[in-house]
C-alpha positions in Angstrom: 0.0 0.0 0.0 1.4 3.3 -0.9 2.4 5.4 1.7 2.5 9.2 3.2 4.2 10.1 6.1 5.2 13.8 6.6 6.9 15.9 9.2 4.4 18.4 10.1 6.8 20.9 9.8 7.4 22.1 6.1 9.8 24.6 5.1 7.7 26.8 2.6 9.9 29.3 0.2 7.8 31.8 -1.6 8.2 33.6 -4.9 8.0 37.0 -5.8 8.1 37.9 -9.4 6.8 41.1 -11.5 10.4 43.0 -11.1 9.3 45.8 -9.1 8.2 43.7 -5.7 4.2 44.8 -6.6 3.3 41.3 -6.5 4.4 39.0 -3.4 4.0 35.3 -2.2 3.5 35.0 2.0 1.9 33.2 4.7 3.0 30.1 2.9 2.1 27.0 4.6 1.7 23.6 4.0 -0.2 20.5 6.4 -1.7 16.9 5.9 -5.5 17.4 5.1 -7.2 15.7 7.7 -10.2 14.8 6.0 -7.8 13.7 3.0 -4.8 11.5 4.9 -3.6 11.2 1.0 -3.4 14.9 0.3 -1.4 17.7 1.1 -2.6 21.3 1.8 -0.5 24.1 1.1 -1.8 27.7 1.8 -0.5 30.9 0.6 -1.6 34.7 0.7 -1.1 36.9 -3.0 -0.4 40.3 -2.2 -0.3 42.9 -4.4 -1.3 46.7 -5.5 -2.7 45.5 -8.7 -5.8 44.3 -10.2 -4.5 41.4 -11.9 -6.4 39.6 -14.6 -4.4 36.7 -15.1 -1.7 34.9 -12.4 0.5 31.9 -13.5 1.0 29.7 -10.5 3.5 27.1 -9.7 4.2 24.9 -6.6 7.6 22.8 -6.5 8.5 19.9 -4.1 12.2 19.5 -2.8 12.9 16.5 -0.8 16.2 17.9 0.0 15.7 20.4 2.0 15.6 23.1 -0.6 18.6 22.1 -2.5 16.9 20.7 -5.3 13.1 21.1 -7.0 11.3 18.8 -9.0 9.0 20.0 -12.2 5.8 22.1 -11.1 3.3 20.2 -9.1 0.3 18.7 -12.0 -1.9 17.0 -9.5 -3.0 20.3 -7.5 -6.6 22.1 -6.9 -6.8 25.2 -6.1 -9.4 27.2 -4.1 -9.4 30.7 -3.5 -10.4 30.6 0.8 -11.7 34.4 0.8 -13.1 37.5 -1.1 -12.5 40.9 -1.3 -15.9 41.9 -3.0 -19.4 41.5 -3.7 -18.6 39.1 -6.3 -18.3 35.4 -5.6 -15.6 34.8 -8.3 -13.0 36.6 -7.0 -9.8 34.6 -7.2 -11.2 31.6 -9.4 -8.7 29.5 -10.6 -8.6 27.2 -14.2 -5.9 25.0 -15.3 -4.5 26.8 -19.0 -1.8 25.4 -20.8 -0.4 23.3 -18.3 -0.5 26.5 -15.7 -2.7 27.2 -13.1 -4.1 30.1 -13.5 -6.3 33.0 -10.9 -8.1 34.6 -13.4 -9.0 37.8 -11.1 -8.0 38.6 -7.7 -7.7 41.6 -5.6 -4.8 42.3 -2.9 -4.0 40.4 -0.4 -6.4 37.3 -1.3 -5.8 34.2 0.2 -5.6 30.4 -1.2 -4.9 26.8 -1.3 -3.8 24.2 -3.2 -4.6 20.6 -2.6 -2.1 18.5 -3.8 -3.2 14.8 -4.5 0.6 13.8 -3.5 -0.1 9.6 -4.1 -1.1 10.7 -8.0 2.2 12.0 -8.4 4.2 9.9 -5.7 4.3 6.8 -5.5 5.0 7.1 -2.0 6.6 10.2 0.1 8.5 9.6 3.6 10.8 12.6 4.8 10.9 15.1 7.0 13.1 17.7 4.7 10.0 18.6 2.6 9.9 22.4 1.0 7.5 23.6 -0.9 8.3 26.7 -3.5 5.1 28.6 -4.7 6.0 31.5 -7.5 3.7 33.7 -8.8 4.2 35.7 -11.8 1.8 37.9 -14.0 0.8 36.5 -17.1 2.3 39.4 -19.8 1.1 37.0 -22.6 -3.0 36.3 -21.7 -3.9 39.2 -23.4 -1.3 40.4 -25.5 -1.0 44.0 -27.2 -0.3 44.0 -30.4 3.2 45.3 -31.9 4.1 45.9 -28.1 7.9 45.8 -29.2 7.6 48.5 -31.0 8.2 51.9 -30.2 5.4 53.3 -28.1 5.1 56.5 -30.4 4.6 56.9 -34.4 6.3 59.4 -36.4 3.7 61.4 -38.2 5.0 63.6 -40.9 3.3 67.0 -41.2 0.9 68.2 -44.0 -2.2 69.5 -44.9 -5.6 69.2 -43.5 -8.7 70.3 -44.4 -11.6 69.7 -42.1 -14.7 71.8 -40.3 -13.4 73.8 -37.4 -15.1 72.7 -34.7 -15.1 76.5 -33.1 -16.6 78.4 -36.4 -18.4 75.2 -38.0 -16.7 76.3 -41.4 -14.2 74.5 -43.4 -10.9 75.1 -42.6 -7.3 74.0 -43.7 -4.1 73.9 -41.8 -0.5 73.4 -42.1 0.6 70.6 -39.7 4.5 70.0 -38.4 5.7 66.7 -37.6 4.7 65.7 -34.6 4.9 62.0 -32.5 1.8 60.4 -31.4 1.3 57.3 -29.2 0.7 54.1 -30.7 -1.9 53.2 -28.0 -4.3 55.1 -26.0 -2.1 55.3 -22.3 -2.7 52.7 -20.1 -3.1 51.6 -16.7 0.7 50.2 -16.4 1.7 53.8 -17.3 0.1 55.4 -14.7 1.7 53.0 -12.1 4.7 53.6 -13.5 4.6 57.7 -13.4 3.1 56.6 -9.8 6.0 54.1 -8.7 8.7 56.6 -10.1 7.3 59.3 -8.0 7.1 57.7 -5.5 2.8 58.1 -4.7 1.4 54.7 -5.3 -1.8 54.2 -3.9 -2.9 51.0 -3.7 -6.7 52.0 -4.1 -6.4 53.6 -7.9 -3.9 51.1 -9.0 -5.8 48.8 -11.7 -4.8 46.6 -14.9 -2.1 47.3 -16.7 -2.9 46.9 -20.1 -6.2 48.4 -20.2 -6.7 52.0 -21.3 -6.4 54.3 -18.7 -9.9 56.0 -18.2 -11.5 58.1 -15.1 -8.9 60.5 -14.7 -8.7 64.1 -14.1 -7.6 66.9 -15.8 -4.2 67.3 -13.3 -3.7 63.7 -13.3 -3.6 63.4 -17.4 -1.6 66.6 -18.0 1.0 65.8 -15.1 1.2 62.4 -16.4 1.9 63.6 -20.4 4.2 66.3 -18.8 6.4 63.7 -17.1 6.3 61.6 -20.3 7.6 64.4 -21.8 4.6 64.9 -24.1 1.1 66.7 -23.9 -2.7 66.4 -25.2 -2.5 66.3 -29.3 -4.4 69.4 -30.6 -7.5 68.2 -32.2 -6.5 68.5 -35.9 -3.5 66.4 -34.7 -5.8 64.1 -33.6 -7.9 63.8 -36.8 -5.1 64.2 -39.1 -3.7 60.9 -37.5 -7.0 59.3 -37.2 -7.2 59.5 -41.0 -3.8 58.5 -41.5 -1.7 61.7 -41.8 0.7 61.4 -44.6 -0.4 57.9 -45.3 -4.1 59.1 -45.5 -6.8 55.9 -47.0 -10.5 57.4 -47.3 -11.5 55.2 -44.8 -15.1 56.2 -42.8 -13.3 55.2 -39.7 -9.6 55.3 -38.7 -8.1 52.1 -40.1 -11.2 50.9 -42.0 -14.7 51.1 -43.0 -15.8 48.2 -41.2 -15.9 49.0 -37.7 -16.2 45.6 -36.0 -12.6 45.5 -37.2 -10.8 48.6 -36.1 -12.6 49.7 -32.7 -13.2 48.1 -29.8 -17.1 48.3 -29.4 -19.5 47.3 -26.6 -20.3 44.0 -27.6 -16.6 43.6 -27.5 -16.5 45.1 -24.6 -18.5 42.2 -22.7 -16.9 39.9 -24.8 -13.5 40.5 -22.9 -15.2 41.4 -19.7 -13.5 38.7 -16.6 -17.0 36.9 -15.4 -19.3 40.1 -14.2 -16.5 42.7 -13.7 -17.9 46.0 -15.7 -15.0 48.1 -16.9 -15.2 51.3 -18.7 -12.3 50.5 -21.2 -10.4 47.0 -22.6 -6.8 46.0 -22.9 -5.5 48.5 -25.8 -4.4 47.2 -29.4 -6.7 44.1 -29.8 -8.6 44.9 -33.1 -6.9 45.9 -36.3 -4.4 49.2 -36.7 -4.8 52.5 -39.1 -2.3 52.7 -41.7 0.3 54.9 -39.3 0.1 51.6 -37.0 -2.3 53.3 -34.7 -4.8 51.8 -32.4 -8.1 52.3 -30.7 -8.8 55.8 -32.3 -12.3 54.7 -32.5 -13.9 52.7 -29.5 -12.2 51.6 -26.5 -11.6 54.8 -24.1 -13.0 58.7 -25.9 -9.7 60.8 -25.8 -8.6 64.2 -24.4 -7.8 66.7 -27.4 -7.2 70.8 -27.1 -8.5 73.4 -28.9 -6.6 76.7 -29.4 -8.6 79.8 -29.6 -7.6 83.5 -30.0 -9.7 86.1 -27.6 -9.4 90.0 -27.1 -7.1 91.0 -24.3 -8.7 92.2 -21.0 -10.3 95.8 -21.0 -7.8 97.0 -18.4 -5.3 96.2 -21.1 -7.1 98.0 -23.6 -7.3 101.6 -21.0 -3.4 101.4 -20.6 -3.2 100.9 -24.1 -5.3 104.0 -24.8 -3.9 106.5 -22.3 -0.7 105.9 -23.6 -2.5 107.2 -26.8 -1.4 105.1 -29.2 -3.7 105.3 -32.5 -4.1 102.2 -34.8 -3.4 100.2 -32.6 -4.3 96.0 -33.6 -6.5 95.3 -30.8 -4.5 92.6 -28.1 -5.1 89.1 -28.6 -4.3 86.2 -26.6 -4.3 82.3 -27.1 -6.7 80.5 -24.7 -6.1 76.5 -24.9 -9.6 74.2 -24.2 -10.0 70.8 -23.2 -12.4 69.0 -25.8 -12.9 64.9 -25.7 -13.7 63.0 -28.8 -16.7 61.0 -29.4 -16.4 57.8 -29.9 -16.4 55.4 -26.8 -17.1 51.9 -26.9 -20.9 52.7 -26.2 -21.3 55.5 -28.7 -23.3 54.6 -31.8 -21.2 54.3 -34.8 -22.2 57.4 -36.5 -20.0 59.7 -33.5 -17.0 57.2 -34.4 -17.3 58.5 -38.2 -14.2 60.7 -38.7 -16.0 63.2 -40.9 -18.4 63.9 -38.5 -16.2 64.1 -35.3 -16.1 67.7 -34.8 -19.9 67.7 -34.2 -19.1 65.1 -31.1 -17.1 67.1 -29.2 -17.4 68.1 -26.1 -16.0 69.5 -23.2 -13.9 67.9 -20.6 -16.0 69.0 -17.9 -19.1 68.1 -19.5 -18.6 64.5 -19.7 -18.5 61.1 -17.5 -14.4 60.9 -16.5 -15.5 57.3 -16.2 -15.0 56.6 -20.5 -12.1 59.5 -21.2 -8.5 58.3 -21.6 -5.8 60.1 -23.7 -3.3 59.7 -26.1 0.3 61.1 -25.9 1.7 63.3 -28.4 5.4 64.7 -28.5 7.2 67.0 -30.4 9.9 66.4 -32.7 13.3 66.4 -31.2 16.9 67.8 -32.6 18.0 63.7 -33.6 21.8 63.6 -32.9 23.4 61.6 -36.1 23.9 63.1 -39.6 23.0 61.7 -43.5 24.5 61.0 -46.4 22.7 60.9 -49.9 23.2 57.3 -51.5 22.9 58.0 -55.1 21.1 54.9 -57.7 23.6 52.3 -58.6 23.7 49.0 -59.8 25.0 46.8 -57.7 26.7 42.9 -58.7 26.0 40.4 -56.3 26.6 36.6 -56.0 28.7 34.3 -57.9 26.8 35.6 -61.3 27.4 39.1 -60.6 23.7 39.2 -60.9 23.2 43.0 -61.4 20.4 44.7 -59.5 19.6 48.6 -60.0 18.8 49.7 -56.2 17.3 53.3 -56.1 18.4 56.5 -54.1 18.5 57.0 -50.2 19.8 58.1 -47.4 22.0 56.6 -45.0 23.0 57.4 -41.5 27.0 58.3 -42.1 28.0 56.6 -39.1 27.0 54.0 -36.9 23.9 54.8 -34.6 26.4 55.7 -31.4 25.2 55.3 -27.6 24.0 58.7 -27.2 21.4 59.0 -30.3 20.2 55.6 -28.9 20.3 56.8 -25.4 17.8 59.9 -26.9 15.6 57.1 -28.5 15.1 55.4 -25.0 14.2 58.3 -23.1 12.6 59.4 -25.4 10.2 56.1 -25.6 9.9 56.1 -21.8 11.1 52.4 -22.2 11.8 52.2 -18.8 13.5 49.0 -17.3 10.3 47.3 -16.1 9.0 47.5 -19.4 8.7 44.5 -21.7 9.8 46.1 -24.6 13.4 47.0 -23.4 14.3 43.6 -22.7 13.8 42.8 -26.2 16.2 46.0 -27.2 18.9 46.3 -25.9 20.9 44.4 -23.2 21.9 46.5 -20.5 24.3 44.9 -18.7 26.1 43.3 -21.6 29.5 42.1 -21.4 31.8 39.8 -23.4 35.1 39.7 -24.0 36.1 43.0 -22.9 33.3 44.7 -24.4 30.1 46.1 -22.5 26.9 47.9 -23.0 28.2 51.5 -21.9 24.4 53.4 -21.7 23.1 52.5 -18.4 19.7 53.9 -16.0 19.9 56.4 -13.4 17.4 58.5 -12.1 14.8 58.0 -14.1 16.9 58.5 -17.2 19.4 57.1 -19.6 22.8 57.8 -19.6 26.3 56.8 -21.7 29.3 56.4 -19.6 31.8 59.4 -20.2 33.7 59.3 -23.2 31.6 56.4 -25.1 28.8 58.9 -26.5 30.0 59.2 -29.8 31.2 55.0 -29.8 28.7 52.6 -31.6 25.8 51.3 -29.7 26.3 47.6 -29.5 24.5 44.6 -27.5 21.4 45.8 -29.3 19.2 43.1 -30.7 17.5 43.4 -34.2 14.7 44.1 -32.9 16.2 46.7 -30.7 17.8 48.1 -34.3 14.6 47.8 -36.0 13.1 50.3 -33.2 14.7 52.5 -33.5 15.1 53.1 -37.0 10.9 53.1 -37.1 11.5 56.0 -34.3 13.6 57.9 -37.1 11.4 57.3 -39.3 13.5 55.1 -41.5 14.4 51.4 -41.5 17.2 49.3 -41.4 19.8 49.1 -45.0 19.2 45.7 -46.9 22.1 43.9 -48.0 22.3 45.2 -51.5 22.2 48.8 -49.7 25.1 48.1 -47.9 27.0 47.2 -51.3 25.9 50.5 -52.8 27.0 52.5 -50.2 30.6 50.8 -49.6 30.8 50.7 -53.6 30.4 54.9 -53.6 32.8 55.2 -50.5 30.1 55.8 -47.9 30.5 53.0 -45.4 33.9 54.5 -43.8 34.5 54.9 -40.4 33.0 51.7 -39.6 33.6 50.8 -36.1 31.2 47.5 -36.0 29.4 44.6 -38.2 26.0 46.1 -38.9 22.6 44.1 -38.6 20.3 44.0 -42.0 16.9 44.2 -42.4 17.4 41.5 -45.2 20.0 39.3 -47.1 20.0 38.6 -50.9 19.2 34.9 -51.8 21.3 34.4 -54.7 18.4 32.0 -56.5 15.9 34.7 -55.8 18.0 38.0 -57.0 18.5 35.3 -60.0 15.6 34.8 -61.0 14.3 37.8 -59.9 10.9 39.0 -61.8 10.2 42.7 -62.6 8.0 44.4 -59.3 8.9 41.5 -56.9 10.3 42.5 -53.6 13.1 40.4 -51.7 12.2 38.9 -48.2 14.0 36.5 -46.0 12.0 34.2 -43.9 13.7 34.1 -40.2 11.1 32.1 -38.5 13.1 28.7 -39.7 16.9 29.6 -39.1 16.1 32.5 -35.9 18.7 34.7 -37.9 19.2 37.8 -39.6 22.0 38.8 -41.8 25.1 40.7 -40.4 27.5 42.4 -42.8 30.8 42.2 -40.7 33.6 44.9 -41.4 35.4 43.5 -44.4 31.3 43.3 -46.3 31.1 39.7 -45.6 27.9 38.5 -44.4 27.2 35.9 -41.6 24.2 35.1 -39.7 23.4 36.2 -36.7 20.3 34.9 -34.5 17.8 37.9 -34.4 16.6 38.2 -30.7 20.1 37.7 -29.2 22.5 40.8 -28.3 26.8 40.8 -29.7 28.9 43.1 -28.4 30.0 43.7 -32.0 27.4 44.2 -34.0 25.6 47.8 -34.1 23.4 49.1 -37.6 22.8 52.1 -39.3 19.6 53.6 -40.5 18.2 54.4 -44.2 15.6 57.0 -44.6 13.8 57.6 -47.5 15.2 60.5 -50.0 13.7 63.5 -49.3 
């Protein structure tokens, strides 16, 4: 007959994941089940600020007092032993994809897990048994699209004509380029700008990749200001709703179908965790506007200001006149109001239509807090780096000397150094805790007497004295790819790189440089008129590196070389 004979005293370690010690394991504490003599009861409190859709949870067994663990526990059921709430789900656990997930909780809930030991073990006799439960945040449950991408899109400037929502009458305007968040901001960013200053309350903390909604006035703009951004003017607004210098006639941003570009209120409930009503839903689930924009229609309505000349104060106007100055332009001053789209999740379709949005409008204090979110917009900064015009070529490749005629560009005339990519950090606010980052850039490479020299202090990035003009390296090519979206360019193909060495403009080289593509010799061969040249990595993991000397190698895409750096095309202007 099997067997189970424990020591009543376990030795529990807990787990604490999510980086920034938000989420915690304690209390843990295992016992026989006495109405069970063949199961084992392990208890354990979750605390933590956030409202967390999704936990991963895992429970190891050592037999070694610690020194070892086995594979995560299969053969547990959890319960959830009480509520924080009205709601009798709170804390509700289901087993997906091997993991056993809480599918909502609140801080500082408290569980169990009931481990049928015997189905597992075929018998258990010691007295040095520890138990490990770790708890992590599930970043994948609901994932938002393109979140390795930069957080903001460069919007080139040009002309818009629409109705001004002040006079009613058609109107054009001039736009400059201007940056504009790929998402509406979310929940995670205000617990960020929360954590950093160091005010987190743990009543107002809430999901982190839901669009942040219910916020005032102070708490939006101080938020934006510490982003380094502000509210987009509404004409910014629409002019990237449409698609600003990639404009499509689309009735909605992204589409004419709206089931496909906005999230809406039967999507709404669709997403909804068992009877938990929310305002707003994760960002970036449905389909993107040609800019690579999200959510401008449905989800959360968005804070936009309006800029307005008035005459000056009549005490301005007496001084003006005793000083008796005739012909004198009456005084005018700029007064900025607060306006917020239409175009919630519950709004009927027709306020979501872009060429009717300027009839929505309305003001910021006119209107439930509980739907309005906002979307952060920042001004172009002075980029550090220079450009050099690649003139049309042909270039020979492969063992053919297959000729290909490339066409003209630019190309950054050296390698992207530490303190242009330091600028593209801070200026993403890609702070360490983000997910993002860790795909970019390793910041505590070191190989081989290289390192990474840009490194995080006080809330900002730095590069270590002497290194800012040095090649950024131990960047990824994904990390690459960022940043050359940032600039509004992307990374040189192969055959680029041959052009630009062939005309004498690949000197100075101070690293191998990552590619956005190779040449396949059978494809440039047999290359039709119109076709495009693309390089499937999902099978090999690998991108192509030209080294110093133009050779090419292979280098896997997601890992991070202290010799490898890139440079940036932009298209000719």
């Amino acid at each position: 007959m099997r067997k189970l004979i424990l020591f009543l005293l376990f030795f529990c370690f807990l787990g604490n994941t999510y980086g920034q010690k938000l989420l915690k394991v304690e209390n843990v504490y295992a016992e026989e089940d006495p109405e069970n003599p063949q199961q084992i009861i392990i208890s354990f409190d979750i605390k933590t600020p956030l409202f967390v859709d999704w936990f991963d949870v895992e429970i190891r067994c050592s037999l070694d007092g610690g020194k070892t663990f086995g594979t995560p526990l299969q053969k547990v059921v959890f319960k959830s032993e009480k509520y924080t709430g009205t709601s009798p789900v709170r804390g509700y656990f289901r087993k997906y994809n091997n993991y056993n997930r809480i599918t909502y909780t609140k801080p500082a809930i408290s569980h169990k897990a009931y481990w049928k030991v015997l189905e597992e073990y075929s018998s258990l006799v010691n007295d040095e048994i520890v138990f490990e439960v770790t708890v992590k945040r599930d970043e994948n449950k609901i994932k938002i699209q393109d979140n390795e991408l930069p957080r903001t899109v460069l919007v080139k400037g040009g002309r818009l004509i629409y109705n001004d929502p002040i006079t009613e009458q058609k109107d054009t305007i001039v736009l400059k380029d201007f940056y504009m968040g790929r998402y509406e901001l979310t929940t995670k960013d205000y617990i960020l700008y929360k954590i950093y200053n160091k005010k987190v309350d743990l009543k107002v903390i809430d999901r982190t990749s839901t669009a942040l909604c219910n916020g005032t006035y102070d708490l939006y703009k101080g938020l934006c200001k510490w982003m380094g951004g502000r509210f987009p003017s509404f004409a910014e607004w629409l002019y990237a709703a449409k698609g600003g210098h990639k404009r499509k006639n689309f009735i909605y941003s992204g589409g004419n179908n709206i089931k496909k570009v906005a999230q809406i209120e039967k999507d709404h409930f669709r997403l909804a965790i068992m009877d938990d009503k929310r305002p707003t839903v994760p960002v970036g689930q449905k389909k993107p506007n040609s800019l690579g924009m999200y959510d401008l229609n449905g989800n959360a309505s968005e804070v936009v200001t309006i800029t307005r000349m008035v005459r000056a104060a009549s005490e301005e106007k007496k001084k003006r006149r005793r000083r008796k100055k005739r012909n004198v332009t009456p005084l005018l001053k700029k007064v900025e109001d607060f306006y917020v789209t239409g175009g919630d999740m519950f709004d009927a379709y027709a306020k979501m239509r872009l060429d009717a949005l300027y009839q929505n409008l309305k003001m910021f204090e006119e209107v439930d807090l509980k739907f309005v979110g906002v979307r952060l917009v920042k001004d172009v900064p002075r980029w550090k780096g220079s450009y050099t015009n690649i003139l049309a070529s042909d270039v020979r490749v492969g063992q053919y000397n297959t000729q290909v005629t490339t066409s003209s560009f630019q190309l950054s005339s050296h390698d992207i150094s530490n303190a242009a990519y330091a600028q593209f950090l801070n200026f993403d606010m890609a702070l360490p805790e983000t997910y993002r980052l860790s795909r970019w850039i390793d910041l505590k490479g070191k190989y081989g007497g290289q390192k990474c020299r840009i490194y995080f202090k006080d809330g900002k990035y730095l590069v270590e004295a002497g290194y800012e003009n040095t090649a950024v390296t131990f960047v990824s090519h994904l990390g690459a790819k960022a940043y050359a979206m940032w600039r509004g360019g992307r990374l040189p193909t192969e055959v680029e790189l041959i052009q630009a060495r062939k005309q004498k403009n690949l000197n100075d080289r101070q690293v191998a440089l990552w590619c956005q593509d190779g040449y396949q010799l059978y494809f440039l061969e047999n290359l039709k008129s119109g076709e495009t040249n693309p390089v499937n990595i999902k099978v090999t993991g690998k991108h192509v590196v030209n080294d110093l000397q133009g050779r090419r190698k292979g280098y896997f895409s997601k890992n991070f070389y202290p010799e490898v750096g890139f440079r940036v095309v932009l298209p000719k202007e």
